[in-house]
N, C-alpha and C positions, 0 to 999 in steps of 0.2 A: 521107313515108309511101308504100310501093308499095302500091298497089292489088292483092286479092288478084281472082284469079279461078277459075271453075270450068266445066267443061263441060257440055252437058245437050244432052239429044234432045226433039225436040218434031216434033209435026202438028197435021194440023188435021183434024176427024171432025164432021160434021153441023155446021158453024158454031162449033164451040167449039175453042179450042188447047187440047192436052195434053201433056204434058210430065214428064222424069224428070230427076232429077242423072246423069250418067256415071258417078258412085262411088256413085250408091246408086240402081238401078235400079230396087228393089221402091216405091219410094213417087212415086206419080204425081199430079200433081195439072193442075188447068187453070181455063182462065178464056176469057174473052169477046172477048179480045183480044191480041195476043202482047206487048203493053207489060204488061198485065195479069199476063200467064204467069208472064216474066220475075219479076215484083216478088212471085209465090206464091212460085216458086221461092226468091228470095233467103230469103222467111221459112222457108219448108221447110227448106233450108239451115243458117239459125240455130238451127231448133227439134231436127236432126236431129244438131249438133255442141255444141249448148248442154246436152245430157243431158237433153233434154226429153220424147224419148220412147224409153223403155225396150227393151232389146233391137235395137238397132241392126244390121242388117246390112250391109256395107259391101264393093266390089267392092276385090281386090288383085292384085299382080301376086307369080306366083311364079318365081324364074328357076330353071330346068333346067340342068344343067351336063350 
């Protein structure tokens, strides 16, 4: 089984990480620690392709010819 993966941007602000997926940039979340971050993420992730929260917006690519 290939392990899937995904991208994400993160820093760091007054002691806490924060952080977004790269394909879905409006939902941000964070934690206390960037192991921590990570592991919001991955659930954000699930909840954000599992249909779990409604209206999803998601980042695409358009090609221009």
């Amino acid at each position: 089984m290939k392990l899937k993966t995904t991208r994400y941007v993160h820093w760091q602000n007054k002691g806490m990480w924060l952080g977004y997926l790269e394909d879905y940039p409006d939902y941000i979340t964070q934690a206390r620690s960037i192991k921590e971050l990570q592991e919001n993420l991955k659930d954000l992730y699930a909840d954000l392709t599992g249909g779990h929260i409604p209206g999803v917006r998601k980042v695409a690519e358009l090609q221009i010819v």
